[in-house]
N, C-alpha and C positions, 0 to 999 in steps of 0.2 A: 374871668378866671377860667381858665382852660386845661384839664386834667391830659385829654390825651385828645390829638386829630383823628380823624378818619383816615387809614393806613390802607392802602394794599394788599387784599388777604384771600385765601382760599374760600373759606367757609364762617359764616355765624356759627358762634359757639354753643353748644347741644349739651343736655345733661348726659349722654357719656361721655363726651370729650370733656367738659369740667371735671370728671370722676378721674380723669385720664393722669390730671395733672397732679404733681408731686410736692406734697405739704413740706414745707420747710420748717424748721426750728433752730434756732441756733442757742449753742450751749452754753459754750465757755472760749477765750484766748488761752492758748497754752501756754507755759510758764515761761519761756524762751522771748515770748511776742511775736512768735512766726507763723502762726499758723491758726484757723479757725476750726473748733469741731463745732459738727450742725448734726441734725437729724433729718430724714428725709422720709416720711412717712407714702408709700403707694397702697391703694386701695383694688382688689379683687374680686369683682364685682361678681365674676361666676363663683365664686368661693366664699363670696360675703361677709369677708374678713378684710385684714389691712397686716400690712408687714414695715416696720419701720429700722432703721439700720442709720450708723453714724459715718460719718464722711470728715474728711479734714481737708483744708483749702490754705494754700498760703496768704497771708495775710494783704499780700500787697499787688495777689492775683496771680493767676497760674491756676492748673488742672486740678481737681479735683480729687481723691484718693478714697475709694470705699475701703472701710477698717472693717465694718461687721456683716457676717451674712449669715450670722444665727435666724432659724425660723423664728419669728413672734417681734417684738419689738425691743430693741434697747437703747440704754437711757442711761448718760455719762453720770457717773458717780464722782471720780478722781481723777487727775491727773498728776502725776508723779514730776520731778524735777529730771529725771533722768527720761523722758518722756514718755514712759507706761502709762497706759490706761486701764482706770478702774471704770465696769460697766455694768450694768445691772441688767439681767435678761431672766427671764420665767423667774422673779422671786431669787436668783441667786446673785452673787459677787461675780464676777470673769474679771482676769488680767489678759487686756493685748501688749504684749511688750514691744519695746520702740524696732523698728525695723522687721516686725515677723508677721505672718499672715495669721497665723493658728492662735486662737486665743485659748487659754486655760480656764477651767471654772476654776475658782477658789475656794467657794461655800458650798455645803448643803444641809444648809442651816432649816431645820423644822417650822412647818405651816410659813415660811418664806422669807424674804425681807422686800420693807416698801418704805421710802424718804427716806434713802439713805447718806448719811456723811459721814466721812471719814473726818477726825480732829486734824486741826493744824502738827501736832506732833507727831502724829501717824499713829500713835499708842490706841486710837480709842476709836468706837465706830457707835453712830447714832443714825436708831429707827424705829418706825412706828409698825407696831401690831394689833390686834385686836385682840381684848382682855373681855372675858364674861363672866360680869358681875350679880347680874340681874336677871330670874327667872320668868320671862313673860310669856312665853309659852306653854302648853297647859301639858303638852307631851313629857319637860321638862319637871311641871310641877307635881305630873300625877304618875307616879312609874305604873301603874297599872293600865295607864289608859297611852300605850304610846303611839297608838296610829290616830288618834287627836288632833288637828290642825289647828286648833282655837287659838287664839290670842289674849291675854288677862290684862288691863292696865288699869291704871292709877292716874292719868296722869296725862295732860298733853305731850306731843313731841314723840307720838306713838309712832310717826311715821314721818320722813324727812325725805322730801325731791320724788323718790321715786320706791323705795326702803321702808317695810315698816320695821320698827325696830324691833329687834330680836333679843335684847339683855346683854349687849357686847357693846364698848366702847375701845375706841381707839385711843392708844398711849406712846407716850415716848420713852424709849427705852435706849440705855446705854450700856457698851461692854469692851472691852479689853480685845484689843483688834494685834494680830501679829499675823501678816503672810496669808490670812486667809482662818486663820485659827482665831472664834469668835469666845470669848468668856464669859462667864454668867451675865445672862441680861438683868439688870437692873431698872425697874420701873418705876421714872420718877416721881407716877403720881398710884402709888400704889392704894388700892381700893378706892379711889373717888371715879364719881358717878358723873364724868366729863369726859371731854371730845378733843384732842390734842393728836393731830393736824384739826383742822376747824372739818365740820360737817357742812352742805356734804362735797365741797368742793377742795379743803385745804389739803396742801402739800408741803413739801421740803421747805418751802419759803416759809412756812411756821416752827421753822426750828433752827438754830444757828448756833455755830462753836464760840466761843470766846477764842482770840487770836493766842491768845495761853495754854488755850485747851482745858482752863480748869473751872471753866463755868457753862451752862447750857440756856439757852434764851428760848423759851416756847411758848407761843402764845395758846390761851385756852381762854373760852367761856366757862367760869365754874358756876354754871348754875344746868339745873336738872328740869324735866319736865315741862309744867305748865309755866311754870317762872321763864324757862330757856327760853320757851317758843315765841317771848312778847318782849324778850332783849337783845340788844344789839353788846351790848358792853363784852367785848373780850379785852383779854389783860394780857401784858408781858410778864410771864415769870420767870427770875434767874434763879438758876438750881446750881449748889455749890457743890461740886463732887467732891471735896475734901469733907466736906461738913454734912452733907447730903440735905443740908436747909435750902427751904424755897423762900424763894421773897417776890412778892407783886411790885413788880416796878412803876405801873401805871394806875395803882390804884384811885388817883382822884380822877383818872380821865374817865368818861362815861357811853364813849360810844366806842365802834373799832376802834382797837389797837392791834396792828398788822406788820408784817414784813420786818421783825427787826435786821438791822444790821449795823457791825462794828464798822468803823473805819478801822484799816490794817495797823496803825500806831496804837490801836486801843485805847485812845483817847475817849473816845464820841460810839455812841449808841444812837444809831438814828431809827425812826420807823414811822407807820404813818397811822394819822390818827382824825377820826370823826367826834364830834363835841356831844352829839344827842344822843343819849342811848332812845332806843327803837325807829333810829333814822337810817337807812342801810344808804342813802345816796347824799346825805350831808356830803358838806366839802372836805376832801380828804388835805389833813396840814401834813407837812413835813418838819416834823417833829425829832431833836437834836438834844440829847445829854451828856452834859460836860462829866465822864465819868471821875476827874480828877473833884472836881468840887460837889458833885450830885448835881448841880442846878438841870434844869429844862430848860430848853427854848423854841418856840414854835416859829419859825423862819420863812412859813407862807401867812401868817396871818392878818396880812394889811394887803393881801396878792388875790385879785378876783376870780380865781378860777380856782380848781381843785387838781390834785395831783392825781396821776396815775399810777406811775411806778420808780423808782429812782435807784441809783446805784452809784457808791464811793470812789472818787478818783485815787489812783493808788496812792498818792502824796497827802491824803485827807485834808485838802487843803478846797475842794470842791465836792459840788454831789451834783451832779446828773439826775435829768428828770424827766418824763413824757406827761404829756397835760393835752387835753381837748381845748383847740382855740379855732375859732369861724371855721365851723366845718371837719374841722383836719386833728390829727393828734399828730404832735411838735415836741424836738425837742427841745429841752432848755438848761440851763444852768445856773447855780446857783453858787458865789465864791463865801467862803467861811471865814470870816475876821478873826483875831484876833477876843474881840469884844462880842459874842454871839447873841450879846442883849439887843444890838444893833441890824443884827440881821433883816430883813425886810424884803418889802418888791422893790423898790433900788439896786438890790443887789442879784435879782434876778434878770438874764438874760437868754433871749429867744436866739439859739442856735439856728436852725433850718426851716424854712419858710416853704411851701410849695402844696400843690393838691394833689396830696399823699400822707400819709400816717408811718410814724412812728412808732413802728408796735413793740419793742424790746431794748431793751441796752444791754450787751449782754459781755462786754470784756473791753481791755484798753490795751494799749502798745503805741507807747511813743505818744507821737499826737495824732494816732488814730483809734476811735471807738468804732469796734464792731455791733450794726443795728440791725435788724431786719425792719423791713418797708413794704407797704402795699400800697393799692390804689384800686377805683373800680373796675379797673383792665387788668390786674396782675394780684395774681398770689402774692403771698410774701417770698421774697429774697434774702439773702443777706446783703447790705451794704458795706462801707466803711466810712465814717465821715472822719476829714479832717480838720481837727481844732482849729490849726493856722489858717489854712486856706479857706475853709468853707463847705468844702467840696465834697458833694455824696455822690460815693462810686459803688455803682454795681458791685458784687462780688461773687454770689453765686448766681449761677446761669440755670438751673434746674428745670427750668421750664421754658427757655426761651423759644426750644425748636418747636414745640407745640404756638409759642405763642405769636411764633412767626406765622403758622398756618389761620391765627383764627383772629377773623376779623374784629378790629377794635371800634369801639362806639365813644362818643364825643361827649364829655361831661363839662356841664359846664354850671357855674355859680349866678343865681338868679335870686334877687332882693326885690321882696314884696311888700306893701306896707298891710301891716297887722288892722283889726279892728281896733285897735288903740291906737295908735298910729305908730306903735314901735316896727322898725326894720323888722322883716322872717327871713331870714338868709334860707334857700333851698340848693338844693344840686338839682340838676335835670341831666337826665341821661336821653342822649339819642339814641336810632338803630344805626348798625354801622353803614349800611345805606343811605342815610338819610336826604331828602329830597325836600327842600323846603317848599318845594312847586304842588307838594301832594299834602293829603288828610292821611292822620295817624291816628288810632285808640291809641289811650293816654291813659298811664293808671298814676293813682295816686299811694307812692307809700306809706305807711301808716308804723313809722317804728316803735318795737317795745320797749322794758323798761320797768318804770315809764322814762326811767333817767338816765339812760346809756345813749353814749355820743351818736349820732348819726353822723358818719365821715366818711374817710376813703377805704371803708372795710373791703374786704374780699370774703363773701362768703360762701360758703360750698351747696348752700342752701337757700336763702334770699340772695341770691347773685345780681343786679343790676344787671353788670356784662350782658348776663346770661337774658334775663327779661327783656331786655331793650332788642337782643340778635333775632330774637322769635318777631318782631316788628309792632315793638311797642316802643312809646316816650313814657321816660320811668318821671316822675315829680317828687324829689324823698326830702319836705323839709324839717328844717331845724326847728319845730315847734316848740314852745312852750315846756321845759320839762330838761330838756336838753344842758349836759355842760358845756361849756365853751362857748360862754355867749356872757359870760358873768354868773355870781353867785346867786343876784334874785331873778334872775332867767332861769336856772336851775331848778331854784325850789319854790318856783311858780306853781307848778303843777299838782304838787301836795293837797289833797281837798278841794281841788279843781280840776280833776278828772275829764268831765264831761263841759269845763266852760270856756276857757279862753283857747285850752289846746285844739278844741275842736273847731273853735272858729276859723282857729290858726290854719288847720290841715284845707277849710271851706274858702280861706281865702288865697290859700297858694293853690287850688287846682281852679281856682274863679281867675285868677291871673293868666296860668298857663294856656288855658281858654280862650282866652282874645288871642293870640297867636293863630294866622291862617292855616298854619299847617298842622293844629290840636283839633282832630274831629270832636266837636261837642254833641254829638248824639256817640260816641263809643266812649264814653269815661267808663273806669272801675276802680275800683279803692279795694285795696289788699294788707296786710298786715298780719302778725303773731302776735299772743301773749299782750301784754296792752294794746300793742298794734291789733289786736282782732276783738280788742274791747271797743277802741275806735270804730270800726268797722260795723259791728252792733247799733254801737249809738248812732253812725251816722246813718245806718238802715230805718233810722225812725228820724230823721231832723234833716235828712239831704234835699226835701223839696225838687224830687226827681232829677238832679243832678247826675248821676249814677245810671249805670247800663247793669252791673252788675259788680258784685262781692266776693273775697275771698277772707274768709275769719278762722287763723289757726292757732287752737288753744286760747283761743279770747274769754272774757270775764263777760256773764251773759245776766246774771241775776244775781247784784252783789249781796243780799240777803244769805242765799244758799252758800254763795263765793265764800262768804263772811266766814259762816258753818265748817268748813270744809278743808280752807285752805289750811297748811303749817305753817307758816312762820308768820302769827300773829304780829311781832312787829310791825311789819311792813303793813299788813290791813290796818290798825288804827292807826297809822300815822297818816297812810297815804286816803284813807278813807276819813278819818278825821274823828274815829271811834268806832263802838259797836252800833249794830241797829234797835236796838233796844232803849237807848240812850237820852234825853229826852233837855234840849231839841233834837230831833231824829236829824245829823249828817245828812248833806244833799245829795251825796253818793246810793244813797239809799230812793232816793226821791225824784230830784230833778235829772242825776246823771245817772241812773240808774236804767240801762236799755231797756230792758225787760217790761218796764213801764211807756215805751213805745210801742209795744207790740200793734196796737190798732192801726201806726201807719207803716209797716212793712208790708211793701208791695214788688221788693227787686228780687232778682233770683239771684240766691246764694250757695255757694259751698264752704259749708265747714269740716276742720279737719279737725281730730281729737286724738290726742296720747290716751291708752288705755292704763297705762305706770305714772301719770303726771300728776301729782299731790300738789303741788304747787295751783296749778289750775283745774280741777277735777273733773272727772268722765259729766257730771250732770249740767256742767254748763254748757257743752258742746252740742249733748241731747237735746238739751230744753230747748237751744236756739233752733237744731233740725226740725223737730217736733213742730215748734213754733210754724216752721216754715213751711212744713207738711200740709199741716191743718188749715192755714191758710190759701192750699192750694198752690203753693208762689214756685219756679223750680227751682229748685235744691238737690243738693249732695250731699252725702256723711261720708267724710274719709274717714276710718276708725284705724290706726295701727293698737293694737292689742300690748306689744311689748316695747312701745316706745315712750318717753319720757314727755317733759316739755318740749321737748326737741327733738330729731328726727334723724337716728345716726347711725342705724344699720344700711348700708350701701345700698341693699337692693331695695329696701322701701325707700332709701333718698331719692330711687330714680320714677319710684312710682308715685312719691310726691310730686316729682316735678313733670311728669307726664298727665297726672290729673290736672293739676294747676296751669296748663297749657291750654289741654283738653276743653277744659271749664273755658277759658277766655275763647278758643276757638269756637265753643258754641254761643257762649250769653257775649263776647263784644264783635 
């Protein structure tokens, strides 16, 4: 299986030129079915900012049309039937009206607006603000002392990603919308001590009009503190604006519950749902309510894989869906009987096949769905596939003249047999040169997670593309842990952290290895965030396989890890309890890196978020440390105001000029 050839090209691709190229997003189809609006985000790297602005395309291809060129970023709100556009830029409402360049603000609604939707009736406008409830600051609690920095709590959940909390949560609020003329906001969850969009990543997808306009769908975890930080359980609540009564719609379900959406008949309430509370990577079902009778129906549940994201065909007679399968995210369909008790994997089918990803569904027209698509040579695009035919066609071109100029590298799908003897599906990427006649350093990737698909991503940051044009062979396989290989291939990994996936990752670069053209004295093993917990352990278990290390934001000494992290769910489920616990979890013992320290002997660089809660400043030290004292050579890349992750433009470039650096000296 073959992603892309070796093309004709100017140049290997370089972390300016990857900066260079232009993030796509696609929105919505306009109401007509003619036409696509997308986002187009560009990055300014002497300026250290990004500026994003919306664009429309006809649907069926033709030139492109830039609508917005306000400074800052905006973000489709509405689209009208007479074709105006509602759009959200610095916290306000803008209307661009059909045919005119100049757009109007509408709003200037106080402390902002963010997730916003206008009702199907147009009467009504729904968004979320931040409400403070809760005095946890001491400047706050003590008027005398207000040059005080302190913090007071009670309570886990003091601090969330990158945030400590300050005594403000996030609500959904609703008001009486005309022209731009907003009405008293009304807060549906008025004084409760919850998070509605989800913390700290939710958005507009956790709030949804009823096709009447006279109900509100939002999801929320209602629980607080040390309780939140160890559950997964969020719930659907419908809020009746006539009655102003909530009701849990989900309340027997026990893990996520996500993404509601109506079919346009308002029939069917669909959204997706996880079984275990403090499971965050269980299988996601696609989950179906006959609003006419109440009943439920779970419509993936005999279907071995887990869903990603899905959206209603206008006729509600189907639902659309993306799923991780060998490798790749696909998409699929599934039709809706009459009889929904029948529902099943029979009645699922796999739309589009190929080594590429499906990263969105974002509108319909006719018998074509507007997608966007990546792969490890291309950002995303937008596509159009059509139902009858098959056919997925290009549609935006946003980067193609860059991508004319920069050399493409050869991916291709390689099957190894496991220490069990189960299949490991990998990707192996070449350089775009590639010469089978010659020896290559080979690194091995090490992805995070621990349960996110390894596919045909495009990242702006782990780039493949990009690692392979510098004159490396990348090896990124689907270990242990991974979806899209089935359901107990997924939650294999749970409490086996450090056992079978590591064997996994020791037997695909032992593979790639017997290949004449893999130098086996230049191997490196690289990864983030599990991928650099990996990286750890295999710094004590590689039996000098290994030239050298790269470990970003990795988990170094799951004891402190334990201590440290926020979202307690995820550590006991995936660690298998606390360490205290008796019998003491092997996470603590046998996979615990930390407990290798006596055979670390490679040179490593590690990199650390100095804002990353999630994996904290002490693991990243204790490993340098570690490596210090040992003499072995190392690096500490410390960003100060960066997260788990690394998205300020001019540190991306000094990420990945270190991370070159490092390989140009230790492979």
């Amino acid at each position: 299986m073959m992603a892309a050839g070796t093309v004709k090209a100017q140049q290997p691709l370089s972390p300016e030129l990857l900066w260079k190229l232009g993030r796509v997003s696609p929105e919505a189809v306009t109401p007509d079915g003619k036409y696509a609006i997308y986002g187009v985000t560009y990055y300014n790297l002497a300026e250290n900012n990004s500026e994003r602005n919306l664009y429309k395309i006809p649907l069926n291809g033709g030139d492109a049309q830039q609508l917005t060129k306000n400074q800052g970023s905006e973000t489709l709100v509405h689209i009208e039937k007479n074709g105006n556009i509602l759009y959200l830029s610095k916290g306000q409402l803008w209307l661009l009206e059909a045919n005119k360049e100049e757009p109007k603000q509408l709003t200037e609604f106080e402390g902002g607006l963010s997730n916003v939707k206008i009702a199907p009736n147009g009467k009504y406008i729904l968004f979320s603000q931040e409400v403070a409830l809760q005095k946890v600051q001491s400047a706050d609690k003590y008027n005398d002392l207000k040059k005080s920095d302190a913090y007071i709590f009670n309570s886990l959940n003091n601090r969330h990603w990158d945030t400590w909390f300050n005594g403000k949560f996030t609500h959904v609020f609703y008001a009486s919308y005309q022209n731009g003329t907003i009405g008293e906001a009304i807060d549906m969850m008025p004084n409760e001590p919850y998070f509605s969009p989800q913390q700290p990543f939710g958005g507009a997808e956790d709030m949804v009009w009823s096709p009447d306009s006279e109900q509100i769908i939002y999801v929320c975890k209602k629980k607080f503190g040390t309780e939140y930080a160890q559950s997964t359980n969020t719930d659907l609540y419908a809020y009746d604006l006539a009655s102003k009564q909530t009701k849990n719609l989900s309340e027997a379900m026990l893990g996520y519950d996500v993404a509601p959406s109506f079919s346009k008949d308002a029939n069917y309430l669909a959204w997706l749902s996880m079984r275990e509370d403090g499971y965050e990577s269980d299988k996601n079902d696609l989950i179906v309510r006959d609003l006419n009778t109440s009943k439920t129906y779970n419509l993936t549940k005999d279907w071995d894989e887990t869903v990603s994201s899905f959206r209603w065909s206008e006729d509600g007679t189907k639902i659309w869906f993306t799923a991780p399968t060998a490798g790749t995210i696909q998409l699929f369909e599934i039709s809706l009987s009459k009889d929904l008790a029948k529902a099943g994997a029979k009645q699922i089918k796999q739309l589009t096949k190929g080594a590429y990803d499906i990263t969105s569904i974002n509108g319909e027209s006719g018998d074509l769905l507007l997608l966007s698509r990546t792969d490890m040579n291309h950002a995303a695009e937008l596509y159009t596939f059509n139902r009858k035919s098959g056919e997925l066609k290009q549609l935006s071109r946003v980067n193609d003249a860059l991508n004319a100029s920069i050399a493409q590298s050869k991916v291709i799908g390689r099957t190894t047999k496991a220490t069990d003897g189960k299949d490991l599906f990998s990707w192996v990427i070449y350089p775009p040169d590639f010469d089978a006649s010659k020896k290559y350093p080979t690194l091995l990737y090490c992805q995070g997670g621990p349960q996110s698909a390894l596919s045909q991503f495009y990242s702006f940051r782990w780039n493949m593309q990009l690692i392979a044009a510098q004159g490396y062979i990348v090896v990124a396989p689907n270990r242990r842990g991974m979806p899209g290989h089935g359901v107990e291939w997924n939650r294999a990994i749970s409490g086996d952290w450090g056992g079978q996936p590591i064997r996994d990752y020791l037997s695909a670069i032992d593979d790639i290895s017997k290949e004449p053209y893999v130098d086996q004295d230049r191997l490196g093993a690289v990864g983030a965030s599990y991928g650099g917990y990996s990286v750890f352990m295999l710094a004590g278990v590689h039996e000098n396989r290994f030239k050298t290390f790269i470990a970003h934001d990795g988990l170094f000494d799951m004891r402190s890890w334990y201590g440290t992290t926020e979202e307690l769910f995820f550590a006991n489920k995936e660690l298998g309890g606390n360490y205290w616990q008796q019998p003491t979890p092997k996470a603590y013992t046998d996979f615990n890196p930390i407990n290798f320290a006596d055979k670390w002997n490679t040179p490593i660089l590690i990199v650390q978020g100095g804002k990353d809660f999630r994996v904290g400043i002490e693991q990243g030290l204790g490993a340098f440390q570690l490596a210090q004292l040992k003499g072995i050579k190392s690096r500490l890349l410390y960003f100060p105001d960066e997260n788990h992750w690394v998205l300020q433009p001019q540190n991306a470039i000094v990420w990945q000029r270190e991370f070159f650096t490092w390989l140009k000296e230790t492979l």
